[in-house]
C-alpha positions in Angstrom: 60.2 -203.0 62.6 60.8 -199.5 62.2 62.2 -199.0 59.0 58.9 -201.3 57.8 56.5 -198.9 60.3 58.5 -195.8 57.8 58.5 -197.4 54.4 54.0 -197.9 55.2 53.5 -194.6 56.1 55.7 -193.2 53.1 53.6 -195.5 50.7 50.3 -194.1 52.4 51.7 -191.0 52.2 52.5 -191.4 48.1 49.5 -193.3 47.5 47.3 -190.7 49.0 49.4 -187.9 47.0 49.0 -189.9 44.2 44.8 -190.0 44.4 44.5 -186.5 45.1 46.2 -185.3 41.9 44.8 -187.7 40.1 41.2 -186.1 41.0 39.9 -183.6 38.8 39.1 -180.0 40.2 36.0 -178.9 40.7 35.6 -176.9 37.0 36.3 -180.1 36.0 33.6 -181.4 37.2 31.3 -179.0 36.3 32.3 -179.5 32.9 31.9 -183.1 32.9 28.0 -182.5 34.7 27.3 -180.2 31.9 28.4 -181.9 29.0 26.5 -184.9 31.0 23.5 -182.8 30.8 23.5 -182.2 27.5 24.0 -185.8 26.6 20.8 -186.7 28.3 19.0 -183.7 26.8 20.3 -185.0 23.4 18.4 -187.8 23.7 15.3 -185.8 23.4 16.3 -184.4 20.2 17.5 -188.0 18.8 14.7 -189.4 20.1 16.4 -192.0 21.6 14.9 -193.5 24.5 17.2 -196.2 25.7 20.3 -193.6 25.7 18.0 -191.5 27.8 17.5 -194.7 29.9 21.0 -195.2 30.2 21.3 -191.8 32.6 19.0 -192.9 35.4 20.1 -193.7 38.4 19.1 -197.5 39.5 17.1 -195.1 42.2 16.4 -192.2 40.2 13.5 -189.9 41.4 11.6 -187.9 39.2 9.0 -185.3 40.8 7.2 -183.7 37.8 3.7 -185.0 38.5 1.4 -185.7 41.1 3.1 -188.9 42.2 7.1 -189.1 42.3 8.2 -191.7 39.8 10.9 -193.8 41.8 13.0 -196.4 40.4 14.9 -196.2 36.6 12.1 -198.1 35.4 9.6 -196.3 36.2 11.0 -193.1 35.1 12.0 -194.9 31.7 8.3 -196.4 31.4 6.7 -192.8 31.8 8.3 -190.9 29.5 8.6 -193.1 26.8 5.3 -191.2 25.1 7.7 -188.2 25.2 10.2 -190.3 22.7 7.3 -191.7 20.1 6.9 -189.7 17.1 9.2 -187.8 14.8 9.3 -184.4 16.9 10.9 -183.8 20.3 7.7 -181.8 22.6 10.4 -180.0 24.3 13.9 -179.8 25.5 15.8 -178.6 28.0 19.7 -177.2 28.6 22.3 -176.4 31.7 21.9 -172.6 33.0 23.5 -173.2 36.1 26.0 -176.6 37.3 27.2 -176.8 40.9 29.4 -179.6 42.1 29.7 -180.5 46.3 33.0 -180.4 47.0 33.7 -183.9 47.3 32.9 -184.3 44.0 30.3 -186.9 44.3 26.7 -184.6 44.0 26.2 -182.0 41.3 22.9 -179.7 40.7 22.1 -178.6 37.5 19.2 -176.5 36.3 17.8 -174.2 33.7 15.3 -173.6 31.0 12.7 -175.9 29.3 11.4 -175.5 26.1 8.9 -176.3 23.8 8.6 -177.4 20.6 8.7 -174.1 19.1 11.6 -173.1 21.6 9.1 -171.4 23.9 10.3 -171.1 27.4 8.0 -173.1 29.5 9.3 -174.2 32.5 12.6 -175.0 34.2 14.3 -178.2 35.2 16.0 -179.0 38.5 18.6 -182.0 38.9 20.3 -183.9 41.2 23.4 -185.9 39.6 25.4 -188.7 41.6 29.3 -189.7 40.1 28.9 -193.7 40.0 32.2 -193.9 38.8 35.1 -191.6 36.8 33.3 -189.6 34.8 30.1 -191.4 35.3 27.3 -189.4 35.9 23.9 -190.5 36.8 20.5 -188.7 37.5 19.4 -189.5 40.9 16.5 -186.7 41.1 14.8 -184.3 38.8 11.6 -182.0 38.9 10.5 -180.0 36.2 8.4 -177.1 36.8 6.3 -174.5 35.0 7.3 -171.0 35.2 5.3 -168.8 37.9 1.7 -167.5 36.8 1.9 -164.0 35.6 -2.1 -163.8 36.7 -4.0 -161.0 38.0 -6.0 -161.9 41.1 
């Protein structure tokens, strides 16, 4: 009974070895959120709307307008008129990627442009892993830059 009580805890002991290694480090990650990014933000350009699709979250949030848009399908339904025509209205790319340390939740954020590549905004999102080297959009909001206004 005690050599099998040893030979479990030196498997658990491997196995758990074994799944640390294997996970990637945390620049890793970052990497894979980025290049994740600009996947989706290549959708834009391609104006391919069921790629773009294909990165939402089953319970993706996006807050851009009045209402928050919840649910992939109702993201995907509300910006398809930003995928009809020839030329992308804007685009966006990764400034800044942060990844928890678990490696589960990642931010990434930065500029938005328009179609002239005109700053106009920024982009804020929230990224879940849903499986090695899966990364899907669980929450964006899009913002316009702050008023340079004289009261």
């Amino acid at each position: 009974m005690r050599l099998l009580s040893i030979g479990v805890m030196c498997i658990s002991m491997l196995m758990l070895a074994m799944a640390s290694a294997a996970r990637p480090s945390n620049d890793e990650l970052k990497k894979q959120v980025a290049a994740t990014e600009r996947a989706f933000a290549a959708t834009m350009k391609a104006r391919d709307h069921a790629a773009f699709t294909s990165f939402l979250a089953d319970e993706a949030i996006f807050l851009s307008g009045p209402t928050p848009l919840r649910g992939r399908e109702s993201v995907a339904n509300a910006w398809r008129k930003y995928y009809e025509g020839d030329r992308a209205p804007f685009s966006w790319e990764p400034e800044q990627v942060e990844v928890v340390d678990s490696g589960t939740l990642a931010y990434s954020g930065g500029p938005v442009y328009d179609a002239t590549g005109k700053v106009v905004g920024r982009y804020n999102s929230i990224w879940r892993l849903e499986a090695p080297g899966r990364w899907k959009i669980v929450f964006d909001r899009g913002e316009a830059p702050p008023c340079n206004c004289k009261n």
